[in-house]
N, C-alpha and C positions, 0 to 999 in steps of 0.2 A: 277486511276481506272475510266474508263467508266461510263455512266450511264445501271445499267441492272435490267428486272422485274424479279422475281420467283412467282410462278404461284402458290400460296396456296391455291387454290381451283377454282372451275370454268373452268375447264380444264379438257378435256374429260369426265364432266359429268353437267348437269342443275341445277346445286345446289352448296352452298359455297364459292359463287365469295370472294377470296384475295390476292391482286396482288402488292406484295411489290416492292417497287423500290426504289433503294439504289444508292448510292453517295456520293465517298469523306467523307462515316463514318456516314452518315444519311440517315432515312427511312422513306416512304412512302408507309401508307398501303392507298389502295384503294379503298374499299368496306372491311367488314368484317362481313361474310355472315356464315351462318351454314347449315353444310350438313344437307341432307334429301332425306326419298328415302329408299336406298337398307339397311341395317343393315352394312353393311362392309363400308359404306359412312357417316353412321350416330357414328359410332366408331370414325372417323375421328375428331368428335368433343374431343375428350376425349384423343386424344393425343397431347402431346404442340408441339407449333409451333416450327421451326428447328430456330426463331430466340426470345431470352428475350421478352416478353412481354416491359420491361421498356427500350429497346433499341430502339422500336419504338418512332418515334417524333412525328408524327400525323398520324391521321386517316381523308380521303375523301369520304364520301359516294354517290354512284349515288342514290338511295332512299331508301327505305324504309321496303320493303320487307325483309323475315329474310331471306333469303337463301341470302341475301348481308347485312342485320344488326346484325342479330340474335346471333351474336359472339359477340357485343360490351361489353356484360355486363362483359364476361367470362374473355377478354382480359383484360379489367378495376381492375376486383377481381384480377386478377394473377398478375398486377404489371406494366400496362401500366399508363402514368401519361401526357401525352401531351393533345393538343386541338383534338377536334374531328367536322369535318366542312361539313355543310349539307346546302340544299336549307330551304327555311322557312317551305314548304310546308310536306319535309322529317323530320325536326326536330318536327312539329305536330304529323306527325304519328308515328315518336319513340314511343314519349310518350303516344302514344296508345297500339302501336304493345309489346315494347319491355315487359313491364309490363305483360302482356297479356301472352305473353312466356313464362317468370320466373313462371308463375301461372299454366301455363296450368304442366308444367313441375314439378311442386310441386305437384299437384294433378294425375299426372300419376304416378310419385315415391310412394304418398300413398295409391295408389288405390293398385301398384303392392305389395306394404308391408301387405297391407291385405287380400289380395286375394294370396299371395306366389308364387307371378309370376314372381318375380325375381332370379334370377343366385346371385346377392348380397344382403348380407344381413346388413344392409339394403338397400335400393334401395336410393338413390340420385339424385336430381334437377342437369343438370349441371349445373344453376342457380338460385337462388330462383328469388320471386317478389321483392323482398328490394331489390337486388341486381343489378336488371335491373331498380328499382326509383332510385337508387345511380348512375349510370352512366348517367342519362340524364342530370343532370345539365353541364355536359362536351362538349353535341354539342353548338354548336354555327352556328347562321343560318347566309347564305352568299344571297347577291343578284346573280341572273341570270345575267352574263353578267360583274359584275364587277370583276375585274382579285384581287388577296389577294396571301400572302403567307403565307403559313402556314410551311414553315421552312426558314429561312432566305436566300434570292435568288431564290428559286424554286417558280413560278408562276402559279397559277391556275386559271381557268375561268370556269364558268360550264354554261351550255345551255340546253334548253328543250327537253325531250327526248320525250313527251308524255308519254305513257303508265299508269303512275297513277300519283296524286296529287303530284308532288315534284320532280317527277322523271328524272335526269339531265343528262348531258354527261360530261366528267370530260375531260377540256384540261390542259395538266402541262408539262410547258415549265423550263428545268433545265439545265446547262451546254451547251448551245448550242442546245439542244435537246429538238423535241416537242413530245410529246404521249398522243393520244387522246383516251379515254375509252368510248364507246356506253354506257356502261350501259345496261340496258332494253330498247332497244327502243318500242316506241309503233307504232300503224299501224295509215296512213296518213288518215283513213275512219273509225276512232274511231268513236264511237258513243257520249263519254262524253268529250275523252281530245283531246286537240289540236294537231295535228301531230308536230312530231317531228321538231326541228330547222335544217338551212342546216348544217353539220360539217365545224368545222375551216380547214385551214391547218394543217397537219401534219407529221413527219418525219415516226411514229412508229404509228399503229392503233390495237388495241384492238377491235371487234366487235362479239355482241353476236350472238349464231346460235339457239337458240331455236327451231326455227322454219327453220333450215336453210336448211330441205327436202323437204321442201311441199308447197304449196298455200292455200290462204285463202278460200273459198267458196263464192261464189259470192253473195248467200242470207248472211242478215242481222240478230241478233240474234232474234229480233222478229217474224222473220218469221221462223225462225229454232224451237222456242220452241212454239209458239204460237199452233199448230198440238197435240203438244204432253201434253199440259197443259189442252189441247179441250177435249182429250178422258178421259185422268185422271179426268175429272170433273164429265162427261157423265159416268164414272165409279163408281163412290165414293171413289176415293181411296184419296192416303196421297204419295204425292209424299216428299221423303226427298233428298236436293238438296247441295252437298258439293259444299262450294263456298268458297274462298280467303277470309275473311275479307277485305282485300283493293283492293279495282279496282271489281273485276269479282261479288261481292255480289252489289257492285251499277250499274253496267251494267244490271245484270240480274230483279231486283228491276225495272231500267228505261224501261225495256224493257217489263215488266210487266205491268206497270204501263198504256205502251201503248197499249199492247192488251186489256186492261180493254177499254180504251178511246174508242177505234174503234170497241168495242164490239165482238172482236173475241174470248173471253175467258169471263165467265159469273164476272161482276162487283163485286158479290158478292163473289166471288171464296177466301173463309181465306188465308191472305199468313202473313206468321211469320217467323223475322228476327230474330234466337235465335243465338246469339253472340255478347255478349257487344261491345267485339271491335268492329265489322261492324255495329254496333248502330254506334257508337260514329266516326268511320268515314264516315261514314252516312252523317252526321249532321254536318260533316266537309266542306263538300261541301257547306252546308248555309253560312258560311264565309269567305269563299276560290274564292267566283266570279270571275272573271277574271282569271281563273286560269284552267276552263273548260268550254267547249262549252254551256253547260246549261245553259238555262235564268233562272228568277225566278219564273215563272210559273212551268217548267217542273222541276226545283231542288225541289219543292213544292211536285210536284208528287212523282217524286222518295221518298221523305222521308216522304211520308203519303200513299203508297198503301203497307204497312204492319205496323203489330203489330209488336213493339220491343219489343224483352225478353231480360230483363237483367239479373234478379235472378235467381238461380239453381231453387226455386221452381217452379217460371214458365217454367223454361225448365222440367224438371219433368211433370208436370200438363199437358205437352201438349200430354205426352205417351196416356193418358184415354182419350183425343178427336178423333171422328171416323171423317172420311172423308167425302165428300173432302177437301183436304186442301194442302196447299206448308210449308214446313218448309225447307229454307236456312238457311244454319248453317255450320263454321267454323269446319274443316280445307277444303282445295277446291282438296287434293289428299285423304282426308280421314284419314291423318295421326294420329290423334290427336281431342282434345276435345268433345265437346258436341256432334259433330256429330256423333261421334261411337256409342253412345247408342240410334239416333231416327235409325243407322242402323239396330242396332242390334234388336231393336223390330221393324222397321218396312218392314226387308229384305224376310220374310220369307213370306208373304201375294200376290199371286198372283195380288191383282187389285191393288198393290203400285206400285209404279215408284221411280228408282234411278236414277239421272238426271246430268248425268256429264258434267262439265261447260268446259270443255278443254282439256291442255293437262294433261296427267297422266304417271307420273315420271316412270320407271322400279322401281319396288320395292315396290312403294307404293299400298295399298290397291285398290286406287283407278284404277291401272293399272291391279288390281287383278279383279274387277267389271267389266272393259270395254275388259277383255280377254274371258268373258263369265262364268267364272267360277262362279260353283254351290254351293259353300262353298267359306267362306271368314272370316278370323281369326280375331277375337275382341276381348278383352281382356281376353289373354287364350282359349278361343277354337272358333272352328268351327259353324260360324252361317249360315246355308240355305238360299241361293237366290234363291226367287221365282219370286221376284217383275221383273216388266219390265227395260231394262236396256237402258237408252238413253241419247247418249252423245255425244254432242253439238260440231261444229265442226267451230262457227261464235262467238263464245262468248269471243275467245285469244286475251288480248291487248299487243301484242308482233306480230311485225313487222316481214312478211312470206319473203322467201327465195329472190321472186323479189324485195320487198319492201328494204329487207337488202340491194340487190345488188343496187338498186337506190338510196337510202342512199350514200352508198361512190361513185356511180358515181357523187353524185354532190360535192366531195371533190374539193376546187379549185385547187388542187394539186395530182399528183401520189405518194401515200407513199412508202419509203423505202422499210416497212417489214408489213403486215398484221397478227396479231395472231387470229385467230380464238377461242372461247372462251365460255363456259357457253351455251353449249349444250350437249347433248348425242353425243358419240362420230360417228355415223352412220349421222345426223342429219351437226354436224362438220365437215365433213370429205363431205360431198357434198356440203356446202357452201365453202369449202376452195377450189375444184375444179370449182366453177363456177368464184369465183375471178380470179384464175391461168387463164382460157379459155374464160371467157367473158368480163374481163377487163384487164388480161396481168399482173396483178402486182403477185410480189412473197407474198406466204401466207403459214401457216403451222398451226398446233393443233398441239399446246404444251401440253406435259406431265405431271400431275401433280410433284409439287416438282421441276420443272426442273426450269432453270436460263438463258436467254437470253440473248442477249445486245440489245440496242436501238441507 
């Protein structure tokens, strides 16, 4: 038997990357990410994979984000039992992110059991916070660059994707055969992280399209929000800003941090980072050095031009403070946590601002905000947007449709077969055309569930 991947997620849609690849009886999952987004995507967590949990031998992660980790814990609980192998930088932010998950996901389960907002009774974590501290002692962190196997024969090598702290490109050479995973990549004119490494050779390419419609804007995110943090101030209002926990809440912090310096936004202007996790990887950055473009002066900045809120009551406390003021706060589509409630009390006020950091999935709330729409559903009903609605179009660290294609031009090699991967399918479907016509190799957007060879 061949070597071939199945495409369990990441496949015609930006969310859920898991890409097993099997051999001679053995498997390699790739990333193992959780849907997010549309309700009929996010189901998709809740149905088992079409292969045993403990059939799996290992697990490789490109980083850290949950739409590519966010399943580890799940996979763990159900009966997977092998090594799980990340950069050192990803294995940090597990133990940030994954915890972080299990909790938030306990506290939507109880919110919806008391408020009777669920269809079941009771409502259920797909996994708790113990559940996701149980699985982290299972990654184990690898060097950038040095090749390991993590099943015996099959070779992997991971290399810098940019995009966030750890964030890598997966090559895995098995049977003759090489297949190399982007991952996330990030853009060559980040602000914090390093542009991405050149890709190895490869026979089989994996590359994401996020971004594989459109171009980046030429201004910078400081100059994109800088305008609109001006009037909010000059207003008094309370802008609340969904942001990523990892990567987009410290870009927007650094980039804040700058308008303050150069006095384009008033020094005094309150800005409050309510979200533990984006505290704490925050503050990741202080010993992470070499590992992004920041010196220690400007890593200094970024993690002292806000107030960090950890506890509920301080997120709470912050409803009865009047404007102006910035509150970034987790999730960065609106899906989930603390943000839903500065929305929901702060949506309905004309001099607020809602301040969207990117892109915004189909399905997600956040895609509901930047469609204009004057009502927007928060736990159980319909809350009124009045606030202003602006959304940022310089702030993505994911690598736009030219960048991608520049990317695999510097392949040193023409590969075999390109799969297009880990975007909207509209998004996928014109990066897999610009490969066909601008570089001439053969490329396709597979199917979810579907099975390829390599």
């Amino acid at each position: 038997m061949g070597v071939n991947i199945t495409f369990l997620g990441g496949a015609n849609t930006v969310t859920g990357s898991k890409y097993l690849v099997r051999h001679d009886g053995h498997s390699l999952l790739i990333d193992c990410g959780l849907f997010q987004g549309y309700k009929q995507l996010r189901l998709r967590n809740w149905t088992p994979l079409p292969i045993a949990p403990d059939a799996v031998d290992a697990v490789v992660l490109t980083h850290a984000h949950l739409d590519h980790s966010g399943y580890l814990p799940l996979l763990i609980k159900e009966g997977f039992t092998g090594p799980v192998y990340a950069s050192a930088g990803t294995q940090a932010l597990c133990k940030i992110l994954l915890p972080d998950s299990g909790h938030i996901q306990e506290e939507d389960a109880a919110f919806a059991n008391r408020h009777g907002l669920s269809k079941h009774t009771p409502a259920l974590p797909l996994y708790s916070r113990q559940d996701a501290v149980d699985c982290l002692s299972r990654i184990k962190a690898v060097h950038l660059g040095i090749t390991f196997q993590p099943i015996a024969g099959w070779r992997v090598t991971l290399s810098g994707a940019g995009h966030i702290l750890g964030a890598s490109s997966v090559l895995l050479e098995v049977a003759g055969k090489s297949i190399l995973f982007s991952g996330d990549l990030g853009r060559p004119d980040d602000s914090i992280m390093f542009p991405p490494d050149k890709p190895p050779a490869a026979d089989t390419v994996l590359i994401e399209s996020t971004y594989g419609d459109r171009q980046h804007p030429v201004e910078n995110l400081a100059a994109e929000l800088g305008p609109a943090l001006h009037r909010l101030a000059a207003r008094g209002g309370v802008a609340v800003v969904p942001v990523f926990a990892v990567g987009r809440a410290q870009a927007v912090l650094h980039a804040i941090a700058q308008l303050k310096a150069s006095g384009q936004i008033p020094h005094a202007l309150p800005i409050f980072l309510d979200s533990p996790m984006a505290v704490h990887t925050t503050h990741l950055f202080e010993t992470h050095h070499g590992e992004h473009r920041l010196d220690a002066r400007e890593t200094r900045a970024m993690t002292h031009c806000a107030t960090m809120i950890n506890s509920t009551d301080e997120s709470k406390a912050l409803a009865s403070r009047h404007g102006p003021m910035v509150i970034l706060s987790a999730s960065g589509m609106a899906t989930g946590g603390r943000v839903l409630h500065h929305l929901e009390h702060r949506a309905g006020n004309h001099r607020n601002m809602i301040i969207l950091t990117g892109y915004q999935a189909p399905g997600t709330r956040g895609a509901t905000l930047a469609s204009g729409a004057k009502f927007v559903r928060i736990h159980g009903r319909d809350v009124e947007v009045n606030a202003e609605i602006v959304q940022l179009h310089s702030a993505s660290a994911h690598a736009d449709a030219g960048q991608l294609l520049q990317w695999l031009r510097s392949m040193p090699n023409r590969p075999d077969q390109v799969y297009v991967v880990h975007g909207d399918l509209s998004a996928s479907d014109a990066l897999r055309g610009r490969i066909e016509h601008d570089l001439g190799w053969r490329a396709m957007v597979p199917e979810h569930g579907s099975t390829w060879p390599c």
